[in-house]
C-alpha angles and dihedrals in degrees: 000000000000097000093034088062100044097046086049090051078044096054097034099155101036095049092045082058093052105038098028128104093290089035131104104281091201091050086094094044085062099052098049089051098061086067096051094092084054098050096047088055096050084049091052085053089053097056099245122157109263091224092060090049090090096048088048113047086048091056084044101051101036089066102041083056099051089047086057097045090049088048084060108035078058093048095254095299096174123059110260087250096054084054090049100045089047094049080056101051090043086055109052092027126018134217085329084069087076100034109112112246103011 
């Protein structure tokens, strides 16, 4: 998620024509799934089950997605590495990531 979002903060014109309003909403799509193969393997490393990959990596991605397409529908509001660093939290640990004290 880390280069995805720095190539799209990059490439900030170009990427709020493609995956704007009057974009190609599969164009990210796309993107995320060339790093499927990646992130199966990391999970394999990780010792998680190969069955619960798939499910994974979709609950993974479509956030991350949906976190991308928020940070440009609000013309890239938040610095790249706050993205970034929230995609993170939300991965390893949920909403009690940002729960004070947790």
């Amino acid at each position: 998620s880390e280069l995805i979002v720095l190539t799209i903060f990059e490439e900030k014109d170009l990427c709020r024509a493609i995956l704007g309003e009057n974009g190609d909403p599969n164009f990210l799509d796309q993107i995320i799934e060339k790093s499927r193969r990646s992130s199966y393997i990391k999970y394999e490393n990780l010792g998680i089950d190969p069955k619960d990959h798939r499910i994974i990596f979709t609950f993974a991605t479509t956030g991350c997605i949906g976190v991308i397409n928020d940070w440009i529908a609000n013309d890239y509001t938040e610095r790249p590495e706050t993205i970034i660093s929230m995609i993170r939290r939300l991965a390893s640990s949920g909403i009690s990531g940002f729960i004070p004290n947790s």
